[in-house]
Every structure is written in structure tokens, then in C-alpha cells.
C-alpha positions in Angstrom: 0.0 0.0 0.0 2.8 2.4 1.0 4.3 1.6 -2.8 1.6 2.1 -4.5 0.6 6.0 -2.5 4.6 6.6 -2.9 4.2 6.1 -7.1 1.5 7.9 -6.8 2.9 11.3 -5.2 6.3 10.7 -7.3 3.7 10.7 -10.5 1.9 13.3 -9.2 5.4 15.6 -8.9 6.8 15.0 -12.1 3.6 16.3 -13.9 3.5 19.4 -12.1 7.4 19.5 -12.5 6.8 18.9 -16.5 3.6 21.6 -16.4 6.0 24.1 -14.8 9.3 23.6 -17.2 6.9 23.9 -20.0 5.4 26.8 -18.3 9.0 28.4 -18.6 9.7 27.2 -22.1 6.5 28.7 -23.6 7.4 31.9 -21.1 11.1 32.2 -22.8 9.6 31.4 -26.1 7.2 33.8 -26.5 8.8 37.2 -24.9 11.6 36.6 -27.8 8.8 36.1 -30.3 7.4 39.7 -28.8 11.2 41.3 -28.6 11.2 40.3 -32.7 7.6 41.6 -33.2 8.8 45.0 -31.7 11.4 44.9 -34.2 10.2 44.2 -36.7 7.3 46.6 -35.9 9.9 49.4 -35.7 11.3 48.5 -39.3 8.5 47.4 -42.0 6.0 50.8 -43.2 5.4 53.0 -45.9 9.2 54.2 -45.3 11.3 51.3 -44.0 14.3 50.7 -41.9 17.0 48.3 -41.6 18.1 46.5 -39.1 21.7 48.3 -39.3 19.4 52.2 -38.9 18.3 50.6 -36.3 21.6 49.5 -34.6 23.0 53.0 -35.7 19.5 54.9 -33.7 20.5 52.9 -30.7 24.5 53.6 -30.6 23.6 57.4 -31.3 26.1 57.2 -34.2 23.8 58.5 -36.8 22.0 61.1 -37.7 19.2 60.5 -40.5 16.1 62.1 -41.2 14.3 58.8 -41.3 15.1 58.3 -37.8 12.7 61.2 -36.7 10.2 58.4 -38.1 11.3 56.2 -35.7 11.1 58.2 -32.7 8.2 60.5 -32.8 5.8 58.1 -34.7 6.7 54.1 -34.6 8.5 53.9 -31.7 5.0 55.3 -29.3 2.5 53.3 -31.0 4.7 50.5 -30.5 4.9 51.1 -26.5 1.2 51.9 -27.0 0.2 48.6 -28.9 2.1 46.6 -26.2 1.1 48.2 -23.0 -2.3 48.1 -24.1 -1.6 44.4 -25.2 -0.4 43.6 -21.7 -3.6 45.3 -19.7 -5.9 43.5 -22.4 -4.7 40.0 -22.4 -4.5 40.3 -18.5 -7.9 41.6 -18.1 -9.2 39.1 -20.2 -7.5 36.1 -18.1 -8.9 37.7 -15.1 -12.3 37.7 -16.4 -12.6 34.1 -17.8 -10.6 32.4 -14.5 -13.8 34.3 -12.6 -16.5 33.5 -14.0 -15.1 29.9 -15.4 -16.6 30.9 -19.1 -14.1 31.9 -22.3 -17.0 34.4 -23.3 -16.4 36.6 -20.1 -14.0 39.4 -21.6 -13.9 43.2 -21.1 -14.8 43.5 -24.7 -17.9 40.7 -24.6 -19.3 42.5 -21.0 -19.3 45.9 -22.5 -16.6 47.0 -19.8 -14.7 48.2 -22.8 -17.7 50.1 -24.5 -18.5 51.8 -21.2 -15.0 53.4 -20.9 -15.2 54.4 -24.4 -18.6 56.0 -23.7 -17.4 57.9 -20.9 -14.7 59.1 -22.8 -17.1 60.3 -25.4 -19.1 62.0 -23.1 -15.6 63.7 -21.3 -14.4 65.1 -24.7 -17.7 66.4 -25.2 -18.3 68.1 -22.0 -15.4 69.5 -21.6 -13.1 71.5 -23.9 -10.0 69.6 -23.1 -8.8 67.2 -25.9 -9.7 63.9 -26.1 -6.3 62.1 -25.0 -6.0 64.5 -22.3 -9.0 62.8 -20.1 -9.1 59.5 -21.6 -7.0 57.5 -19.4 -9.1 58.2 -16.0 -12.8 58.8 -17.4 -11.8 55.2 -19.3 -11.3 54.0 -15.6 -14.4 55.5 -14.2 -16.5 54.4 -17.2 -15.4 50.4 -17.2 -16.2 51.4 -13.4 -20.0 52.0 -13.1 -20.2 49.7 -16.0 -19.3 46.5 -14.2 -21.3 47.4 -11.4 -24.2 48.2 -13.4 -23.6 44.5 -14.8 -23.1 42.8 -11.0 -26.4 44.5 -9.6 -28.6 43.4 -13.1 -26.6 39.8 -12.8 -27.2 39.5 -9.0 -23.3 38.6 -9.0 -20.6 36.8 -10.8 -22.2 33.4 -10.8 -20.2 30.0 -11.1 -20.1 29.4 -14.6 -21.3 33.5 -15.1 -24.5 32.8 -17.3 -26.5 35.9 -16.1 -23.0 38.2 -16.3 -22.6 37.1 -19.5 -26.1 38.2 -21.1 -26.3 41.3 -18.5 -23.2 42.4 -20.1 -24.2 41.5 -23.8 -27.6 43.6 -23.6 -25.3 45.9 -21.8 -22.5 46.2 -24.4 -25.0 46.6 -27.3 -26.7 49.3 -25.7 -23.4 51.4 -25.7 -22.6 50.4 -28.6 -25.6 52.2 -30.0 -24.6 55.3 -28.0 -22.0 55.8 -29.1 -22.6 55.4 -32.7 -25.7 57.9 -32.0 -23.0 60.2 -30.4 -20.6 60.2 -33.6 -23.6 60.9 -35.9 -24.2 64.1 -34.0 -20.9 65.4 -34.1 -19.5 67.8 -37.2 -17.1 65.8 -40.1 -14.2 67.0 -38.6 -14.7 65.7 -34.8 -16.8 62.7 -36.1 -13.4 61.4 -37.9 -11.3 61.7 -35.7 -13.6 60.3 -33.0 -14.6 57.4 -34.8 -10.6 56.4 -35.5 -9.8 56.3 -32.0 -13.3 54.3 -31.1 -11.9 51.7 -34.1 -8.6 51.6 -32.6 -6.1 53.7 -34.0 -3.0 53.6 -32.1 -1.1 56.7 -34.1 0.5 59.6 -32.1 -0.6 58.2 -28.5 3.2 59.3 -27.1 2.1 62.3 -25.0 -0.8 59.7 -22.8 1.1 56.5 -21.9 2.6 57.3 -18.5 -0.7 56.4 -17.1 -0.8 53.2 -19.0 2.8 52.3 -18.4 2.3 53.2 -14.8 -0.7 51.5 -14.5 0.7 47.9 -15.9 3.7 48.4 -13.5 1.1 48.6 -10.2 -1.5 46.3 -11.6 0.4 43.8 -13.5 2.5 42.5 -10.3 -0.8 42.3 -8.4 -2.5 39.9 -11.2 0.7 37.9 -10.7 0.6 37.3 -6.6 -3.3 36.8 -7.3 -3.1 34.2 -9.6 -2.5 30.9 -7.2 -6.1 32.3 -5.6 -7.8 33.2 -8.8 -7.1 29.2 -10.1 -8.8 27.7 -7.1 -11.6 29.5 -8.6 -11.3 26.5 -11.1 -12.6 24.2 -8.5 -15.9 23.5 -7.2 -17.0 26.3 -4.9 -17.4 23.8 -2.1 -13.5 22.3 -2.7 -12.7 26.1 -3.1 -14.3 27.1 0.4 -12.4 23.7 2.1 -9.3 25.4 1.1 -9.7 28.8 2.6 -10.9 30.8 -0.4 -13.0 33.6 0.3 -15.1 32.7 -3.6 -16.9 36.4 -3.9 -13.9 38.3 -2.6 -11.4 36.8 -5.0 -14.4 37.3 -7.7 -14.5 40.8 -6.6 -10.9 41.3 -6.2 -10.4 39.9 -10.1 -12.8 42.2 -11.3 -11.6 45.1 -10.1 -7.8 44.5 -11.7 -9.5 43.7 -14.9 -11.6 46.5 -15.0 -8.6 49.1 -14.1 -6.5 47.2 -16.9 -9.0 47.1 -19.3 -10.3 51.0 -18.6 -6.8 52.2 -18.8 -6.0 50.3 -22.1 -9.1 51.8 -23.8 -8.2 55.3 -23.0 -5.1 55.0 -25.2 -6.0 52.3 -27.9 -9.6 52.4 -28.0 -12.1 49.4 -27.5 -9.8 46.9 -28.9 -12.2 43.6 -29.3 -11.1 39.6 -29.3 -7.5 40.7 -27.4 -8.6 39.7 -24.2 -10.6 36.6 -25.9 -7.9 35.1 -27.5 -4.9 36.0 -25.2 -5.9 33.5 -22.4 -7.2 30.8 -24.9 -4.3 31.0 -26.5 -2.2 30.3 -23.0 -4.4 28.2 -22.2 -3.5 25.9 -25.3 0.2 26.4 -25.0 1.4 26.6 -21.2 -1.3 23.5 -20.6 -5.3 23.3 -19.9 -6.6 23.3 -16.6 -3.9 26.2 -15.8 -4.3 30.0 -15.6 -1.2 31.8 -17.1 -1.6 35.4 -16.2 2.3 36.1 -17.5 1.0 34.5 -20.5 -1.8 36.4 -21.4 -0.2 39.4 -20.9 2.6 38.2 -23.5 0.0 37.0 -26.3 -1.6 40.2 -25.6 1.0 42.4 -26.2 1.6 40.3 -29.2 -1.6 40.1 -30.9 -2.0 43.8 -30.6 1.5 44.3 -31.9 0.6 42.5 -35.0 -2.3 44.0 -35.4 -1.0 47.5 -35.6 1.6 46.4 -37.7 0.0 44.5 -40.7 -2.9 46.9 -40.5 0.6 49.4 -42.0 1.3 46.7 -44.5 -2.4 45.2 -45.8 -2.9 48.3 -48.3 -0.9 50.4 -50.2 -0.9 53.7 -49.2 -3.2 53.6 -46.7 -3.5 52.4 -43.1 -5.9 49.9 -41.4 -6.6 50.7 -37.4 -5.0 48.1 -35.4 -8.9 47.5 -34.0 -10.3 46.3 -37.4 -7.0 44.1 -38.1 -8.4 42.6 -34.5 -11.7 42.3 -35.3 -10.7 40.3 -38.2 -8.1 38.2 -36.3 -10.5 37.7 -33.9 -13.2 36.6 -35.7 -10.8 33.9 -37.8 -9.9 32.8 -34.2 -13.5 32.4 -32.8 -14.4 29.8 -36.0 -11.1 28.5 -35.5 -12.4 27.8 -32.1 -15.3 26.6 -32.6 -14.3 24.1 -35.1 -11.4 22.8 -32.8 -14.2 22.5 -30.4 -17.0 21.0 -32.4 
């Protein structure tokens, strides 16, 4: 009998030994796949640059008018696409782990629409520009949202049916408002409101501090709140047994997903399918039954990177936002994820 339990726990370490040097792997693998993406971000567009302009900008050996390029234009929508990246595929993890379902994203809930609709209604009110109040009224906004989704839901739920469909009725509501809102406004404001609400990540260098900032505080916090947020996987009963406080941790998940997300909107704009196909993505390469907040953030950063990047490359002479390059990754992703599923 005593053989038998001791193969059992020896089995029982070497798969969570194997889960966690894949973990690492995947971890290694994919921040060099991001450091290329950056780089390759910084290079390809209507004017390229080569890998040796880009050796030269970092030496300070070289002075090129092209380089001006580089700094004031790629190099800020390139911290912009990943911060945003990073609070988005977070959020999104967050989200799912709480309320056990895939479907549960800031973009799916309407979080993101609310923030955008309180930054429309800033912008309007006020005679500040519209970057210059984003970042906070995007926080405030995802804010009253969620609540306004937790009191119609009576709560999270376990497997977050009722969040789910508050959020949907929720999100299309919005939705509506703020096309309304654009079709009110002159030609001139209507444009350039209706760019940043289809994410357009161009000249955002002058609003990322908050961002930046806001990753550095919440980020580590995801990270220390992960172990808690997987029990969350469990029964609620097995949960409980353990010592989990279930509607706190909810609570608590929430809240950092609804800062991330309301902070990445503010500079990108509601950026759909991100925080849908960040953790699923983890989820299929760092193992199932496991939560990978590091992760998430990674493929995050990543999906938005390539976003913003091929949306420079798809036509000629023009530029694609990086949220309809999503939308159109994400949707490819969905059916791909269906049919994997079916």
C-alpha cells in the first residue's frame, strides 16, 4: 500500500514538474517572439528601416532624417500597442478564471464600450482634448459599468451565465450610444472620434505614462493573485475547504481587470477579441486546466503588436486601425475555435 501512495505522489510531482518547465519554455519562447515583433514593428511601413538604422539609432552614431520616423511616430504606437496588449490579455485572463466561461471578456461585458462612452461624453463636456481625459474617465467608465452588470446579474455566478447576457444587452446598448453620439458630431470631430473608437493607435506618445504606470502597479498584483484566482477553477465547495473567500477573489479579479481594461481603452480604443484570444491562447500552450496570467499578458502584447503592424502593410498607401485588423483576427480565431471544439 505504502508503494503504491509513494508512485502515486512521485507521478503526481513529475507532472507538475513537467507543467512548470513547460510553463518556462513557452514563457522564454514567446517574450523573444514579442522582442522580434517590436522589431520588426519598428522596421516594415510605408518608409522602411534596416536593421543596421536601427543598430545606428541605438548607438547614437547617426543622424538620418528617417530616424525622426522612428522616434516620434513608430517607436509610441509600439509602447502603446504593447502596454495596451499587456492590460488587455491580463484583463481578459482575469475575467474568464472568474467567471469559469471563455465568453467573459472586457470587450464581450461591454466593460470596454462603457469606458469608451465615458470618454465620449468627457471630450464632449469639456473643452480639453480627447487624450488628455481618456486614461481616467476610461477607468471611471469600465467602473460603473461592471457594477451596473453585477447588480442586473445579482453577481458573478459560477459558470457566469446571467454576467454574460447582463453584459451582452449591456454592451450593445453602448454600442448604440455611441454610434448615436458620432452621428451628431461635425465631419471633422466625427473622424477623428470614430478612429480612436476603431482603434487607431497613431501619435498616442504624450498619454502613456498612465498606462505604463498602470501595468507596473496592476500587473505585479495579477501575478501574486493568480494561485487564488485558479482555485476558482474548483468546485466552490473544494474552493471554500481550502480557505478561499469565492466572492472576494471574484471581486478582487474584477476590479484589476476593470482598471487594466479602462486604462487600455483610454489609449487604444475598445480593442475587441484581445482579451478573448490572449488566455485561450495560454491556455492551449502553457497547458489546460492552468491559468497563465504572464501568459496572457505576453500573447496580448503580441496580438495587438501584430495588429497594428500588418494593418501598415495590408494596403498600399493607406492604413488599417489596429482594432479592425483585430476584429478580423479575432473573428478567424472564434471559428477556428469553434471548429477545434466541435
Amino acid at each position: 500500500m505504502e508503494t503504491v501512495l509513494s508512485r502515486r505522489v512521485d507521478l503526481i510531482n513529475l507532472k507538475s514538474f513537467t507543467a512548470d518547465a513547460r510553463a518556462r519554455w513557452m514563457s522564454l519562447i514567446v517574450a523573444l517572439l514579442l522582442i522580434l515583433s517590436i522589431l520588426l514593428s519598428l522596421m516594415v511601413g510605408a518608409v522602411s528601416i534596416s536593421g543596421s538604422e536601427l543598430w545606428s539609432v541605438w548607438m547614437h552614431s547617426v543622424n538620418d532624417p528617417r530616424l525622426e520616423l522612428l522616434y516620434d511616430f513608430r517607436w509610441p504606437r509600439v509602447q502603446a500597442a504593447v502596454f495596451a496588449g499587456l492590460a488587455l490579455g491580463v484583463a481578459g485572463c482575469l475575467m474568464q478564471a472568474v467567471s469559469r466561461n471563455k465568453l467573459a471578456t472586457p470587450d464581450m461585458l461591454g466593460v470596454n464600450e462603457g469606458a469608451a462612452f465615458a470618454i465620449l461624453i468627457g471630450f464632449l463636456v469639456s473643452a480639453v482634448s480627447l487624450l488628455a481625459v481618456s486614461w481616467w474617465i476610461g477607468v471611471l467608465g469600465s467602473a460603473l459599468t461592471l457594477a451596473v452588470i453585477l447588480v442586473v446579474a445579482k453577481g458573478v455566478g459560477w459558470h457566469g451565465q446571467r454576467f454574460i447576457l447582463a453584459g451582452l444587452g449591456l454592451s450593445a446598448l453602448l454600442r448604440a450610444a455611441i454610434e448615436l453620439m458620432l452621428s451628431r458630431q461635425e465631419l471633422s470631430h466625427a473622424s477623428a472620434l470614430y478612429l480612436w473608437s476603431m482603434g487607431y493607435l497613431s501619435s498616442r506618445s504624450y498619454q502613456l505614462s498612465p498606462l505604463i504606470w498602470g501595468c507596473a502597479v496592476l500587473l505585479p498584483l495579477a501575478l501574486l493573485s493568480q494561485r487564488a484566482i485558479q482555485l476558482l477553477r474548483l468546485d466552490v465547495q473544494i474552493a471554500s475547504t481550502l480557505g478561499l473567500n469565492v466572492q472576494r477573489t471574484q471581486l478582487w479579479g474584477l476590479c484589476l481587470a476593470m482598471l487594466l481594461s479602462g486604462l487600455a481603452v483610454g489609449v487604444c480604443g475598445p480593442m475587441a477579441f484581445v482579451a478573448l484570444a490572449a488566455p485561450v491562447m495560454a491556455g492551449f500552450m502553457w497547458g489546460h486546466g492552468r491559468i497563465s496570467v504572464f501568459g496572457s499578458a505576453l500573447l496580448g502584447a503580441c496580438v495587438v503588436l501584430w495588429a497594428d503592424t500588418l494593418g501598415r502593410l495590408i494596403l498600399p498607401n493607406q492604413e488599417l486601425p489596429a482594432g479592425v485588423v483585430c476584429h478580423i483576427l479575432g473573428g478567424v480565431f472564434v471559428l477556428w475555435l469553434l471548429w477545434r471544439d466541435r
